[in-house]
C-alpha positions in Angstrom: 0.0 0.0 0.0 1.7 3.5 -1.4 1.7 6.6 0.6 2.7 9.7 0.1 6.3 10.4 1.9 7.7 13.8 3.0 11.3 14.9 2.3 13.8 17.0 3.2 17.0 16.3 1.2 20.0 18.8 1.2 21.4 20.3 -1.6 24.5 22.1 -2.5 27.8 21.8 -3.1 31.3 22.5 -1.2 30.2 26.5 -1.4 27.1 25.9 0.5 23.3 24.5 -0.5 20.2 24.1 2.2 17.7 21.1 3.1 14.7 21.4 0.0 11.7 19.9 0.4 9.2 17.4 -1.5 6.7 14.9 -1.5 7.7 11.5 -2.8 5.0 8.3 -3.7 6.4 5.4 -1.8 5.1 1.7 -1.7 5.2 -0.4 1.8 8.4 -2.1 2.4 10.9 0.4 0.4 14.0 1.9 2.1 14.9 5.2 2.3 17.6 4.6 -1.3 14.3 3.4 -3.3 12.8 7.3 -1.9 15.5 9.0 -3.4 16.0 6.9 -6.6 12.0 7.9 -7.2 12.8 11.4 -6.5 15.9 11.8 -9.2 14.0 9.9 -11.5 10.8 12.2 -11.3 11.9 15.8 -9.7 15.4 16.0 -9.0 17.5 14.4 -12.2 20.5 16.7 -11.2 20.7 14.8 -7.5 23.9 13.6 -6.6 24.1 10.4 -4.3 26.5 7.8 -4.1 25.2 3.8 -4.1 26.5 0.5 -5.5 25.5 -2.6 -4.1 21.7 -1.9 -2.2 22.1 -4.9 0.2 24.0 -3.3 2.9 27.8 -4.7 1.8 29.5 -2.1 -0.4 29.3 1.0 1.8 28.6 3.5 -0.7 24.9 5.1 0.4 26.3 6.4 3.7 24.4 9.3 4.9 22.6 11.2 7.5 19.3 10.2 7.7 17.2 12.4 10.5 20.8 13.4 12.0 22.2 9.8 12.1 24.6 8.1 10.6 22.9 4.9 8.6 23.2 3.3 5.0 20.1 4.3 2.9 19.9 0.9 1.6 19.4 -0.4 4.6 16.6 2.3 6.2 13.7 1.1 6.0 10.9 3.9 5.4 8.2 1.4 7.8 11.1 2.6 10.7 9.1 6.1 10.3 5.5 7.0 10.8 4.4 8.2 7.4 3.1 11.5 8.4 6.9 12.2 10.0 9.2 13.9 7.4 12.7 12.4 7.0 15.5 14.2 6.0 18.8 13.0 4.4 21.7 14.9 4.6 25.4 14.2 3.6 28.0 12.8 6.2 28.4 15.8 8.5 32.2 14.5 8.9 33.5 14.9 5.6 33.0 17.7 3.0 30.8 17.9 0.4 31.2 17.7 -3.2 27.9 17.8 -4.2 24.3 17.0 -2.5 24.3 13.4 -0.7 27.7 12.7 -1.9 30.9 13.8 0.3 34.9 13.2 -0.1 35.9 10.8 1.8 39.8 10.6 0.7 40.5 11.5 3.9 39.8 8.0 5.2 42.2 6.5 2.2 45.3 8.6 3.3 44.7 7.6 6.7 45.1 3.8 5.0 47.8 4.7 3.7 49.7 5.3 6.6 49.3 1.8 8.4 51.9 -0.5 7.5 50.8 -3.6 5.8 50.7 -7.4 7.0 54.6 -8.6 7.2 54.1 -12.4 8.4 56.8 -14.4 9.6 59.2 -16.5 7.8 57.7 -20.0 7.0 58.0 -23.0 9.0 60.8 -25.6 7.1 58.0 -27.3 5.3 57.4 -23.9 3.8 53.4 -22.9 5.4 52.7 -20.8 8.3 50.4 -22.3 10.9 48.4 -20.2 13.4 46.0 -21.5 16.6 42.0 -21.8 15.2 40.8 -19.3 18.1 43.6 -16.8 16.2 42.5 -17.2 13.2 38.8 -16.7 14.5 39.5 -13.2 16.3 40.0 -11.9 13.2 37.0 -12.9 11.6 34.7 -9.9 13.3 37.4 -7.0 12.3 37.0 -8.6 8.4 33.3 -7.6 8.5 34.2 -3.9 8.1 32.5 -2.4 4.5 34.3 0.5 5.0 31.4 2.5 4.5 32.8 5.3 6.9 29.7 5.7 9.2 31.7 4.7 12.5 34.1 7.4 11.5 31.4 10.0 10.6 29.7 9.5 14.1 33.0 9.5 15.9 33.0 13.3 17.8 36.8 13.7 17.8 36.4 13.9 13.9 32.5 15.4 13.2 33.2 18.3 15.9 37.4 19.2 15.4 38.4 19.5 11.8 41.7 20.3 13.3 42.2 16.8 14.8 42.2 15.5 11.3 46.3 15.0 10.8 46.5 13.3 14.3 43.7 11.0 15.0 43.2 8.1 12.6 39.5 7.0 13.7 37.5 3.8 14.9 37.9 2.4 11.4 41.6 2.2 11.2 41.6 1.4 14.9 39.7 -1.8 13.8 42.3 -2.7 11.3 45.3 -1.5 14.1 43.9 -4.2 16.8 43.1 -6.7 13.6 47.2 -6.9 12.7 48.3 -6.3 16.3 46.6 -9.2 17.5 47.8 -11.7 14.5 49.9 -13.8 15.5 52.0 -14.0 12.2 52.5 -10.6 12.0 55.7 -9.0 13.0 55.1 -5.6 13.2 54.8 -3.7 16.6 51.8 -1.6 15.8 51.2 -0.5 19.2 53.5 2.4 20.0 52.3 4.0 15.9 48.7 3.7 17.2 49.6 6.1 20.2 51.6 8.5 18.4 50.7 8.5 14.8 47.2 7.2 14.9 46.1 9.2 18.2 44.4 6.3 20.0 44.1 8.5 23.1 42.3 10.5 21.6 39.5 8.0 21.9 37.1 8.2 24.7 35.5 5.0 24.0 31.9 6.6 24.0 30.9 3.8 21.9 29.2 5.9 19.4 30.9 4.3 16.5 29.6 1.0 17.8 26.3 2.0 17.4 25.9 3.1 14.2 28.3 0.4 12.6 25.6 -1.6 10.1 27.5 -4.7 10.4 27.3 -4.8 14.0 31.3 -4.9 14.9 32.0 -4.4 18.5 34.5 -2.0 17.6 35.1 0.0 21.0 35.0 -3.4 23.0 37.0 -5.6 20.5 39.2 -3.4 19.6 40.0 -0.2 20.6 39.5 -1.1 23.9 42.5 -4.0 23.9 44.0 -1.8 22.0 44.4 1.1 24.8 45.5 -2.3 26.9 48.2 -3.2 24.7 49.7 0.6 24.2 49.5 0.7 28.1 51.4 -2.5 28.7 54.1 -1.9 26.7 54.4 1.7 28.0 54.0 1.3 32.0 54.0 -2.6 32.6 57.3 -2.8 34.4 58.1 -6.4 33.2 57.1 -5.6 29.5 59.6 -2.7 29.9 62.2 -4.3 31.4 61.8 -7.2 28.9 62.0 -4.8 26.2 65.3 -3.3 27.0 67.1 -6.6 27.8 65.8 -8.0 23.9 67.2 -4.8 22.8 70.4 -5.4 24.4 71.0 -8.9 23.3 70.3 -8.1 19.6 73.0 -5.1 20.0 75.5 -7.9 21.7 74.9 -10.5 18.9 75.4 -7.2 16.8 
């Protein structure tokens, strides 16, 4: 059964736009991506939005939809009572090139600056073998579509441009724990997260957890053993000392 559905979608560019309203014919059991699809197709051909996949696994429709952080694709309209208006804005986080869609490249550099996975030499039969539970860890961190909501939502980001250069975000954080905790990996990643990523930063308000579509405990399986790890290399007196006498014999065999 169709209804008529009331809209407020922003519109603009990186000089500046405003929310414009409209009235779009829905049918029972759309989302909020099949809303405005109907509305470019029939009043708004010039609207700019970004989607791929419309199942909830490529990360593309992220938006704002009535001030939070969601995939379009995966809104459904029955969420709202049809006589309430919803309105779709851009990622507040990011700026905007035009309309729905925003540049996310910020997100990329930030990739950029993680080292990649550098696994340990092979056993002599020539494979690497890890424990099951190890390889299982991993599994939730995997489940990230990058679709940049957790990173939109996070405060330190959406509230202080500035903090930009120096904080990395609950995204990257996810993929910091996801190496740290490998067991073939031989990278230290914890002292970069501190000082280059800005994991203290974080006050684990869990607001990235909430919004995340594919449900990733981020904040508690992550960042939080995360802050453990940075703080027991840093003030765990035995981690310490064991650090400095490693360092020592590798100088001696030097």
């Amino acid at each position: 059964m169709g209804y008529d559905l009331s809209m407020r979608v922003w519109r603009g560019d990186a000089d500046g736009g405003a929310l414009a309203d409209f009235t779009v014919p829905v049918e029972e059991g759309e989302v909020v991506l099949d809303a405005i699809h109907r509305l470019q197709a029939t009043q708004a051909g010039d609207l700019a939005v970004r989607w791929n996949c419309k199942a909830g696994k490529c990360g593309s429709c992220s938006a704002e939809v009535n001030g939070r952080p969601r995939l379009m694709c995966m809104t459904r309209l029955s969420e709202y009572d049809q006589g309430e208006t919803i309105t779709v804005t851009p990622m507040r986080a990011f700026p905007v090139i035009k309309d729905l869609v925003t540049n996310v490249s910020y997100n990329y550099e930030k990739a950029k600056e993680l080292p990649a996975f550098a696994p340990t030499p092979p056993d002599a039969d020539g494979k690497r073998r890890m424990a099951q539970a190890d390889v299982e860890r991993g599994q939730e961190f995997r489940k990230c579509i990058e679709c940049f909501l957790c990173q939109d939502t996070c405060h330190v980001i959406r509230d202080h441009e500035e903090n930009k250069p120096a904080f990395a975000g609950p995204r990257f954080f996810l993929r910091y724990a996801e190496l740290d905790m490998h067991p073939l990996d031989t990278n230290d990643r914890r002292q970069l997260a501190q000082s280059a990523a800005g994991l203290s930063m974080c006050n684990i308000t869990k607001c990235c957890t909430e919004v995340c579509p594919e449900h990733i405990k981020i904040t508690d399986n992550a960042i939080i053993p995360m802050k453990e790890r940075v703080v027991d290399r840093k003030y765990d007196p035995l981690v310490w000392l064991g650090s400095k006498i490693f360092r020592r014999d590798q100088r001696e065999e030097v």
